[in-house]
C-alpha positions as CSV (number, residue, x, y, z in Angstrom):
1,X,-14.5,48.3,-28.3
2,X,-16.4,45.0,-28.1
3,X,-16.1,43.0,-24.7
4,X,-16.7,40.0,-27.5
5,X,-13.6,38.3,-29.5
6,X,-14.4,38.3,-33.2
7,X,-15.2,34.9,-33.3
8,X,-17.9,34.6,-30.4
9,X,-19.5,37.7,-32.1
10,X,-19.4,35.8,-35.3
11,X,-20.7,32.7,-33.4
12,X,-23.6,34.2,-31.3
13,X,-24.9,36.4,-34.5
14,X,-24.9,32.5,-36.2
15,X,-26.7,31.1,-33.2
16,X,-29.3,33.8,-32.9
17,X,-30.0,33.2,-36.7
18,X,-30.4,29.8,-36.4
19,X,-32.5,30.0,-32.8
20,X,-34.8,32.8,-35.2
21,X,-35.0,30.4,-38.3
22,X,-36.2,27.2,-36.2
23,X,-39.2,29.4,-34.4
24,X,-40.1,30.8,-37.7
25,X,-40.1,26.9,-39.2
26,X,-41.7,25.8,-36.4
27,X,-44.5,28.1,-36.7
28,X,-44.8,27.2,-40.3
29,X,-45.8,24.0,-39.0
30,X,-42.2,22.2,-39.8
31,X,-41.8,21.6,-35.9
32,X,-40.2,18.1,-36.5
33,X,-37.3,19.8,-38.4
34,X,-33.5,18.0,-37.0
35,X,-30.7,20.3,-36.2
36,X,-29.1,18.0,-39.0
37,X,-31.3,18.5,-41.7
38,X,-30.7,21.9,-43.0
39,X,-27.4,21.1,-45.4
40,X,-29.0,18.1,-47.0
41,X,-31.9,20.0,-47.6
42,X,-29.7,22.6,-49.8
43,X,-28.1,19.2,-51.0
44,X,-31.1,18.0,-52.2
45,X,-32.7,21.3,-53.9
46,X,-31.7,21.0,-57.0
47,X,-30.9,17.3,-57.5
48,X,-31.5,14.2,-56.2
49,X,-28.1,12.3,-55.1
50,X,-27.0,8.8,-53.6
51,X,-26.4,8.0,-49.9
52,X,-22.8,8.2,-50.9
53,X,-23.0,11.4,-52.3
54,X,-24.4,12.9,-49.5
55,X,-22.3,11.7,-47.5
56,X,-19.0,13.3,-49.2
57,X,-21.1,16.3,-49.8
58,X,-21.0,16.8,-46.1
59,X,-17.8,15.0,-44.9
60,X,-19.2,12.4,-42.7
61,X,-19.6,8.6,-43.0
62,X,-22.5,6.9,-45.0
63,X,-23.6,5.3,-41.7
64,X,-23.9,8.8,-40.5
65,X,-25.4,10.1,-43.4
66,X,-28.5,7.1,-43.7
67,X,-29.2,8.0,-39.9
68,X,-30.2,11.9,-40.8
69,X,-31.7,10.4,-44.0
70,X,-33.2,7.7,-42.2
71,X,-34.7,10.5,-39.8
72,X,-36.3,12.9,-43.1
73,X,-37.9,9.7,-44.2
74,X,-39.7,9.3,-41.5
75,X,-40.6,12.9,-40.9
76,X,-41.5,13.2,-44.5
77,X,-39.2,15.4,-45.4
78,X,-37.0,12.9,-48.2
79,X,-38.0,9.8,-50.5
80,X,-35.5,6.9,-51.2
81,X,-36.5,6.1,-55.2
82,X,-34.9,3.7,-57.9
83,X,-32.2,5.4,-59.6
84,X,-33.2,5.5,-63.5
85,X,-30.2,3.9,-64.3
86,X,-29.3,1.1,-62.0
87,X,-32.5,0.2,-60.3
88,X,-30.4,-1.4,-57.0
89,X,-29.1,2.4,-56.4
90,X,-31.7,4.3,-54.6
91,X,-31.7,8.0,-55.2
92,X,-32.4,11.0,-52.5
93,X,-35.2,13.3,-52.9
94,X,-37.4,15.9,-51.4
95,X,-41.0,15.0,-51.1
96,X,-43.2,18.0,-51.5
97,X,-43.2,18.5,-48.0
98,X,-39.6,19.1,-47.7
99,X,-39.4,21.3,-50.8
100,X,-42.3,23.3,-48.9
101,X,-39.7,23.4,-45.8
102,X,-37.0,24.7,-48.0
103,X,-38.9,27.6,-50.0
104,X,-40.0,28.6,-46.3
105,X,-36.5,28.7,-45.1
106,X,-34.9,30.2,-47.7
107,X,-37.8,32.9,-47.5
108,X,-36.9,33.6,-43.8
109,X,-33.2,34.2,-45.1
110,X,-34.4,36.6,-47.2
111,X,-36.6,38.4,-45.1
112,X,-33.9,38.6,-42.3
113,X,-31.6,40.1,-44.8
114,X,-34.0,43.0,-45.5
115,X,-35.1,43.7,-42.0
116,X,-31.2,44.0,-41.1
117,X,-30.9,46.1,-43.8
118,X,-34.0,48.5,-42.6
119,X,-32.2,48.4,-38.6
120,X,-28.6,49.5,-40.3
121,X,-29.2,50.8,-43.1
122,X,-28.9,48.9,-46.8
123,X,-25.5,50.1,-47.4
124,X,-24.2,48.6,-44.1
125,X,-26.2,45.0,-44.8
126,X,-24.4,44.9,-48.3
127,X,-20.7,45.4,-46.2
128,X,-22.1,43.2,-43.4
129,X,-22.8,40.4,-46.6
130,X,-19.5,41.4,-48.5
131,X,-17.2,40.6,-45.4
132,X,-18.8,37.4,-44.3
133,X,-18.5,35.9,-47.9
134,X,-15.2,37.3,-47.6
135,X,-14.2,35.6,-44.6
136,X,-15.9,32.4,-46.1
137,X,-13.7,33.3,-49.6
138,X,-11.0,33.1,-47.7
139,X,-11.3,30.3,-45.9
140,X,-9.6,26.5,-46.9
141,X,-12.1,25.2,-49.0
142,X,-13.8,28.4,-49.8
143,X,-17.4,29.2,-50.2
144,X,-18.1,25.8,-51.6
145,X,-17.7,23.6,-48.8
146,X,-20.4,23.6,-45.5
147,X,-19.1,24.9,-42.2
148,X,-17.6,22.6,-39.9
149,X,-20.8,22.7,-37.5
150,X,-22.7,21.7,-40.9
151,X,-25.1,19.6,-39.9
152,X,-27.6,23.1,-38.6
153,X,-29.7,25.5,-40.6
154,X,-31.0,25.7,-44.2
């Protein structure tokens, strides 16, 4: 039996990830990457959204929200621009560089998946990805909402 409780194993597999995924990002150049900036990233993939929504999206105050913002402005990472609609709203997007930060990420995710896959075989990976979305299914608020430590990876 482990010497580790479920959770810390849970938590130092999560943290080993994450210390894996900013090396690899920083070597790809995106060395200026927050430990905040991963969720809005995702938030921002597929559609561009308000402060506001961003905001709900990951349970936190606007004022929080416009400081990480704020912070991939200036890193280049996200562009405020007029909403279409209602040119007083301004909209949240990724600049090419950020969309560039996100394809790299999301590559790493999927290369780590494989190589755990070649270390315990590809059977075991597809149990090792069936319980942790089962333990996310599970969870209040399901797969649908971002961890409580949300403001970490891609």
């Amino acid at each position: 039996m482990s010497e580790h409780d479920f959770g810390i194993l849970l938590g130092l597999a999560y943290n080993a990830f994450v210390d894996d995924l900013n090396a690899h990002l920083r070597e790809a150049g995106f060395e200026d990457i927050g430990r905040s900036f991963g969720y809005v990233f995702r938030l921002l993939a597929d559609d561009d959204m308000t402060l506001r929504d961003v905001a709900a999206a990951l349970e936190m105050t606007s004022q929080g929200a416009m400081k990480i913002i704020d912070e991939m402005e200036t890193t280049g990472y996200v562009e405020r621009v007029p909403d279409a609609i209602d040119g007083r709203v301004k909209r949240l997007r990724l600049t090419g560089r950020g969309q560039s930060a996100l394809r790299t990420a999301r590559r790493f995710h999927r290369d780590e998946e494989r190589r755990l896959a070649r270390r315990i075989g590809g059977g075991d990976a597809a149990i090792v990805r069936a319980a942790l979305e089962g333990l996310i299914e599970g969870a209040p608020g399901g797969a649908a909402r971002p961890p409580r430590t949300h403001l970490r990876p891609f």
